[in-house]
C-alpha positions in Angstrom: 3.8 -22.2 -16.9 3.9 -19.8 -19.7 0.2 -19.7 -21.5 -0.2 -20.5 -25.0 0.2 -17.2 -26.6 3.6 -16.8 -25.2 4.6 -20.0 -25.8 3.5 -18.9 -29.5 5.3 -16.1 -29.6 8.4 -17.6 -28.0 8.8 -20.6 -30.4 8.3 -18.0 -33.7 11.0 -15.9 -31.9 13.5 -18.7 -31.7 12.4 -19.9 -35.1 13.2 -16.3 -36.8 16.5 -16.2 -34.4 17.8 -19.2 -35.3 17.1 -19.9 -39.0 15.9 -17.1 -40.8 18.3 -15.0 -39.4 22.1 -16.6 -40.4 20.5 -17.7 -43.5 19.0 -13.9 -44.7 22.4 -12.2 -45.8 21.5 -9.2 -47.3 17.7 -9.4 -46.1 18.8 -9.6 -42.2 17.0 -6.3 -41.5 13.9 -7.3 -42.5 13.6 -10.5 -40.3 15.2 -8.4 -37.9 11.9 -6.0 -37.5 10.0 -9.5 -38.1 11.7 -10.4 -34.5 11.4 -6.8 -33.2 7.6 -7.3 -33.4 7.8 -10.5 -32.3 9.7 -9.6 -29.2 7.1 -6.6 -28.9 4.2 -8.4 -29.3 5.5 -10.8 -26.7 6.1 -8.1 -24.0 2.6 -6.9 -24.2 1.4 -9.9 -23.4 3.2 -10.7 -20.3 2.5 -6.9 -19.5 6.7 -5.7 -19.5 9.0 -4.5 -22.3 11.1 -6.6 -24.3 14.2 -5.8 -26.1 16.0 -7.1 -29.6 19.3 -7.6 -30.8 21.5 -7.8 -34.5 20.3 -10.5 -36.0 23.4 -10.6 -37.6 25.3 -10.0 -34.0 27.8 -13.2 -34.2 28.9 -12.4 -38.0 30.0 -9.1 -36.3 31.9 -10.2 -33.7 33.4 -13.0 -36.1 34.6 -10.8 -38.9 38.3 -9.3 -38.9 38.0 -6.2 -39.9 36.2 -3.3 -37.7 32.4 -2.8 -38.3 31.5 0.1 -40.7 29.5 3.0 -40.5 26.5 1.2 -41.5 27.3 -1.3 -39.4 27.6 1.2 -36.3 24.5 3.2 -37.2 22.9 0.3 -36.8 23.9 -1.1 -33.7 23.2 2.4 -32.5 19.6 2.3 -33.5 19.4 -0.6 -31.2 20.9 1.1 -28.3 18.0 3.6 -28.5 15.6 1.1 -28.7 16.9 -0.4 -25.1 17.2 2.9 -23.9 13.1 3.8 -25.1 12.3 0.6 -23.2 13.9 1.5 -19.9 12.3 4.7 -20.4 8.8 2.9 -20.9 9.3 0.7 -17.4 10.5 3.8 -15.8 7.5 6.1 -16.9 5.0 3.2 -16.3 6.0 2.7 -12.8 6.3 5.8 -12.0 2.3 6.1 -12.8 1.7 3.5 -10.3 0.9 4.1 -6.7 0.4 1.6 -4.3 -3.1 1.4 -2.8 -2.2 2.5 1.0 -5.5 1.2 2.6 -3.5 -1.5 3.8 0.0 -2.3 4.7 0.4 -5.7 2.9 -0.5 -3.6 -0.3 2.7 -2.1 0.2 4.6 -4.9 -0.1 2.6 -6.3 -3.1 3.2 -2.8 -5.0 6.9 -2.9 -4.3 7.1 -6.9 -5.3 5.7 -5.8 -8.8 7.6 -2.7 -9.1 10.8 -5.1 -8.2 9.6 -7.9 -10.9 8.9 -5.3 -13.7 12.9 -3.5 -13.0 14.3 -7.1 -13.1 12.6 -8.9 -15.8 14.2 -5.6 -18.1 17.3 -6.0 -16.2 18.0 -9.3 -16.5 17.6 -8.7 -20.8 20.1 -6.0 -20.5 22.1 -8.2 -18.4 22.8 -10.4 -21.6 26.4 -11.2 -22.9 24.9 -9.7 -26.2 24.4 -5.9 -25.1 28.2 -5.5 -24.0 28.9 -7.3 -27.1 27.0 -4.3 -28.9 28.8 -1.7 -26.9 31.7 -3.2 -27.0 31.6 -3.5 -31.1 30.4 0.3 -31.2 33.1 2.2 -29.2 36.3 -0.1 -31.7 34.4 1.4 -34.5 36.5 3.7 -36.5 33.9 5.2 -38.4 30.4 6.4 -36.1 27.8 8.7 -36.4 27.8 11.7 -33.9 24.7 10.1 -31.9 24.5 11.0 -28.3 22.3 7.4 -28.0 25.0 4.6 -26.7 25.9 7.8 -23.9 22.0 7.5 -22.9 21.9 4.2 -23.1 24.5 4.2 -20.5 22.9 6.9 -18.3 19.6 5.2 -18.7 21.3 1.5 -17.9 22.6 2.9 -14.7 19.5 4.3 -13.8 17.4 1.1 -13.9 20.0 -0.8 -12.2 19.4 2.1 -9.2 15.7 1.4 -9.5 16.3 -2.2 -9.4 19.1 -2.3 -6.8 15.9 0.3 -4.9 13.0 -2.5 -5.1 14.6 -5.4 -4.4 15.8 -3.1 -0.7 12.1 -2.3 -0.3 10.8 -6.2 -0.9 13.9 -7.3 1.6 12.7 -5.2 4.2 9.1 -4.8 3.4 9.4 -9.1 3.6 10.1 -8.9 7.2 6.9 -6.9 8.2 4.7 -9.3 6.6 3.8 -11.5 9.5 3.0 -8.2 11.4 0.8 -6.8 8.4 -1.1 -9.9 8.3 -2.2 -9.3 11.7 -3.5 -6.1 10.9 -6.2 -7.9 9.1 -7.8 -9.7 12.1 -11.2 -9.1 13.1 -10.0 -9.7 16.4 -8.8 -6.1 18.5 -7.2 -7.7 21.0 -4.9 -9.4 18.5 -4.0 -6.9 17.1 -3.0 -4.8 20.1 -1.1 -7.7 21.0 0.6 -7.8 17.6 1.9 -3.8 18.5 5.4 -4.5 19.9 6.9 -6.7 16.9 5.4 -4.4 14.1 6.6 -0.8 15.6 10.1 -2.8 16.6 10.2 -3.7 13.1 9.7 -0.6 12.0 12.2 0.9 13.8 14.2 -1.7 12.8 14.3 -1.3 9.0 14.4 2.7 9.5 17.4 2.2 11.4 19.4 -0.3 8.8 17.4 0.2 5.6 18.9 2.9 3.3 15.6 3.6 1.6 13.8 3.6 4.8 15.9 6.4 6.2 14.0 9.3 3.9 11.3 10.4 6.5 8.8 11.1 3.9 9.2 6.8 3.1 8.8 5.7 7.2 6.3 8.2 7.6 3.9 6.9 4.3 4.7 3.1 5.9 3.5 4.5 9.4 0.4 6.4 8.1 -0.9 3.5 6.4 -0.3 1.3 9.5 -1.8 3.8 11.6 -4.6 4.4 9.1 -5.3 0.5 8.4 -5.6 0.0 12.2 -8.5 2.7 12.6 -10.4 1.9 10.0 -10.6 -1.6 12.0 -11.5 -0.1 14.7 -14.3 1.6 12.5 -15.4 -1.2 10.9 -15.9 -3.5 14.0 -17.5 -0.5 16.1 -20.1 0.9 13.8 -22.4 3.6 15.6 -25.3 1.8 13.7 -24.7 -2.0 14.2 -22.8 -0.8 18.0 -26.5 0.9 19.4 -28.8 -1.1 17.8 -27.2 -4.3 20.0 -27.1 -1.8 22.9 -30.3 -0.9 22.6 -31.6 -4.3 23.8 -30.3 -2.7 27.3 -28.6 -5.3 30.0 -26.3 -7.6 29.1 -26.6 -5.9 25.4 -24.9 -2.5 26.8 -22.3 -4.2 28.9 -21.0 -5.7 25.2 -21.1 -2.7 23.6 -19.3 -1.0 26.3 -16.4 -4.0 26.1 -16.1 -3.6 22.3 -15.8 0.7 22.2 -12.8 -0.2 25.5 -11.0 -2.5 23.7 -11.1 -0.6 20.4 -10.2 2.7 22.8 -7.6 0.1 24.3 -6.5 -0.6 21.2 -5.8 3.0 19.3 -4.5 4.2 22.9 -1.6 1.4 22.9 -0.9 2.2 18.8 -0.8 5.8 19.9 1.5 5.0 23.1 3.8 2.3 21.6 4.7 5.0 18.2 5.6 8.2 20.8 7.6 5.0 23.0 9.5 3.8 20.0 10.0 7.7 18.3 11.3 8.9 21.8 13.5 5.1 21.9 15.1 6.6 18.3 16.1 9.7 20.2 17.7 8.2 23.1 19.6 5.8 21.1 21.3 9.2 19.6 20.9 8.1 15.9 18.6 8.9 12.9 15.3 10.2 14.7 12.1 10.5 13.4 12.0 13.8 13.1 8.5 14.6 10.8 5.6 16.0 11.9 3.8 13.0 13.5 0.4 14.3 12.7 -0.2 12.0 9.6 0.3 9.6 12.7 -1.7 10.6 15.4 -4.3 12.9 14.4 -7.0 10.1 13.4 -6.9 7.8 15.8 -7.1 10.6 18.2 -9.6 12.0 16.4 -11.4 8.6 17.0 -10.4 8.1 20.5 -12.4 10.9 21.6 -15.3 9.8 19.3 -15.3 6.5 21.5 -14.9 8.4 24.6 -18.3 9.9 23.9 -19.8 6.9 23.0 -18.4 5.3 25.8 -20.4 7.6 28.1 -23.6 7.2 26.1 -23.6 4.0 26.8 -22.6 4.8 30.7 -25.5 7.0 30.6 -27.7 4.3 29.4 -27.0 1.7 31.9 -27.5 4.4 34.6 -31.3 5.2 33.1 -31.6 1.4 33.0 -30.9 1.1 37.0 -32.8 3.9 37.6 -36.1 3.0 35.4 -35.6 -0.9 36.9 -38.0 -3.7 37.2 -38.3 -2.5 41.2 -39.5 1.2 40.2 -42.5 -0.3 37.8 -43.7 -2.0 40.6 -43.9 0.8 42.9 -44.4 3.4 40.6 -48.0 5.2 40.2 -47.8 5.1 36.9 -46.4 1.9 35.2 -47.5 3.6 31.7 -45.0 6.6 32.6 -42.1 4.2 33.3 -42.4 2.0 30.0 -42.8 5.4 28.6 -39.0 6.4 29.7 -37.7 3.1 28.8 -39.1 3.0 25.4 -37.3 6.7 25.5 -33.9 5.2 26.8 -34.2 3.1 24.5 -34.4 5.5 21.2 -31.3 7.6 22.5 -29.1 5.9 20.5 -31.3 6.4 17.1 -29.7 9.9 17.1 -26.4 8.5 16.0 -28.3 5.6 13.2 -27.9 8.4 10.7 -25.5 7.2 7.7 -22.5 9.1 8.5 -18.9 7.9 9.0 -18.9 9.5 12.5 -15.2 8.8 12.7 -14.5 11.2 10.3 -13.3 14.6 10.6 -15.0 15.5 7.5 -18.8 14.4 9.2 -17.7 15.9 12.5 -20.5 18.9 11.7 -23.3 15.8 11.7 -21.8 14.3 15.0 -22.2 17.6 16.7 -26.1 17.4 15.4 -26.6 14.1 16.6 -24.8 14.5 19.9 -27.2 17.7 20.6 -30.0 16.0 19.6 -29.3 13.0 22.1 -28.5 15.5 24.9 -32.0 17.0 24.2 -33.4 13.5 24.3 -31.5 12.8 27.5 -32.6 16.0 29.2 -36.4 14.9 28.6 -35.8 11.6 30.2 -34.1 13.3 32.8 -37.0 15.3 34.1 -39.4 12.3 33.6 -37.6 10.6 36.1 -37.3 13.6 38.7 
């Protein structure tokens, strides 16, 4: 339902249109700018551009004779002012970008990128502008304007914008199930969810015209690839991850579960897009042929992050058989063993520093912390010797 301000501004419009108008004669331009703002004002309130036409458009068509010069200068004005609107849209959106964090953003970018094209191309679309044309090219007398020739470029130009969006939404639509997925808290899910994403991907690369630019399927893929690692980042935080483990037992066993399946995870996203990109090539059509770093390189980055943490956590356990409830009761000193517990325990404070150890850009602090917890593993090490 429209809100109150447009329905304001859409019942003045009509008003102006429909009685001021055919009843102005000689003071038609004025209510025409009247409408013009009208129209204007309008736009900016649903947020898109709005266009105007002759007032005086049916006593044009209706007369006999040709329209004058005046007449034609006029209607030529108006042509410019369609074509600085498509200009606008076009400029505005071009501005935008969408936010690539997440996939279903994607699809929300290009469905109001598609919405802002049509809402101007269905005003263009309107019996009245071929009306205009039409009534401009049997004039006899015209001025030597190059505007109804870019109104015409700048027409066909939103109708390839248009005709572009509406292709991306189509396609885009069909990923949307998948891309929901993506949003799980739940790994495993996701992993699961794998097959049907990358065989739609490969799907609207091979029939999608748009989708056919590698610079397009390889944006789509990084920002899957890039949404499912910053999962895995959030749900296996070196901060949250060893302060559980450090409770030792049962504690490191579900740490060591959650780093393998988010290993399992980026391994089978890794796997299933070389699979599907060497698929392409076998199937001797288009081929993904960019550099598949954009791709691969983080969550391979992060795979060997988890590899380390995996055997941190290894390493833990093994201390925690070692320094067991059966050594403290034979040992000579029980003071010395809750010593190297407490010890075993603290290893995993060397990684509780604030750093995003999954990025490249900290990986000068990871190599800090992990020589600090060798240090710290050494010294437990010779305690137990």
């Amino acid at each position: 339902m429209e809100n109150s301000l447009e329905t304001t501004f859409l019942s003045l419009a009509a008003t102006v249109e429909s009685v001021h108008l055919p009843l102005a004669g000689p003071s038609a331009a004025v209510f025409e700018n009247y409408l013009g703002s009208i129209k204007g004002a309008l736009a900016q309130a649903r947020g898109t551009e709005s266009i105007s036409f002759p007032g005086d458009l049916p006593q044009l068509l209706g007369q006999e004779t040709p329209i004058n010069r005046e007449q034609a200068e006029r209607l030529c004005r108006h042509m410019g002012s369609w074509t600085e609107a498509i200009k606008k849209v076009k400029e505005a959106e071009a501005e935008k970008r969408p936010d690539t964090r997440y996939s279903l953003n994607v699809i929300e970018f290009w469905r109001a990128r598609a919405n802002a094209f049509n809402t101007l191309h269905q005003e263009l679309s309107r019996r009245e502008v071929n009306e205009v044309r039409e009534l401009y090219r049997a004039a006899p007398d015209k001025p030597n304007s190059t505007e109804p020739e870019a109104f015409d470029n700048a027409i066909r130009e939103l109708a390839r914008l248009h005709s572009e969006a509406k292709e991306h939404v189509k396609f885009l639509n069909t990923l949307e199930r998948q891309f929901r997925g993506l949003q799980s808290d739940d790994l495993e899910a996701i992993e699961r969810s794998l097959p049907a994403l990358l065989n739609g991907l490969k799907l609207i690369y091979t029939i999608s015209r748009q989708f056919k630019s590698d610079d397009r399927i390889l944006e789509l893929l990084t920002t899957v690839s890039n949404e499912i690692c910053a999962k895995v980042e959030a749900q296996l935080e070196p901060i949250k991850l060893f302060l559980d483990a450090s409770e030792g037992g049962e504690a490191l066993n579900a740490a060591q579960l959650r780093l393998e399946r988010g290993i399992q995870l980026l391994s089978s996203w890794k796997t299933g897009f070389d699979n599907t990109r060497e698929n392409l090539e076998k199937e001797g059509g288009d081929r993904w042929d960019f550099d598949p770093k954009q791709v691969k390189e983080r969550p391979e980055y992060i795979l060997g992050i988890l590899s380390d943490f995996v055997e941190i956590i290894s390493e833990m356990k093994k201390f925690g058989q070692v320094l067991g409830p059966k050594l403290g009761a034979i040992a000579s000193s029980s003071r010395k063993v809750e010593e190297l517990r407490d010890k075993v325990r603290n290893l995993p404070k060397n990684f509780s520093e604030k750093y995003n150890f999954y990025d490249r850009t900290n990986e000068r602090h990871f190599a800090k912390a992990k020589e600090n917890y060798y240090k710290a593993k050494v010294a437990v090490q010779d305690g137990t010797n």
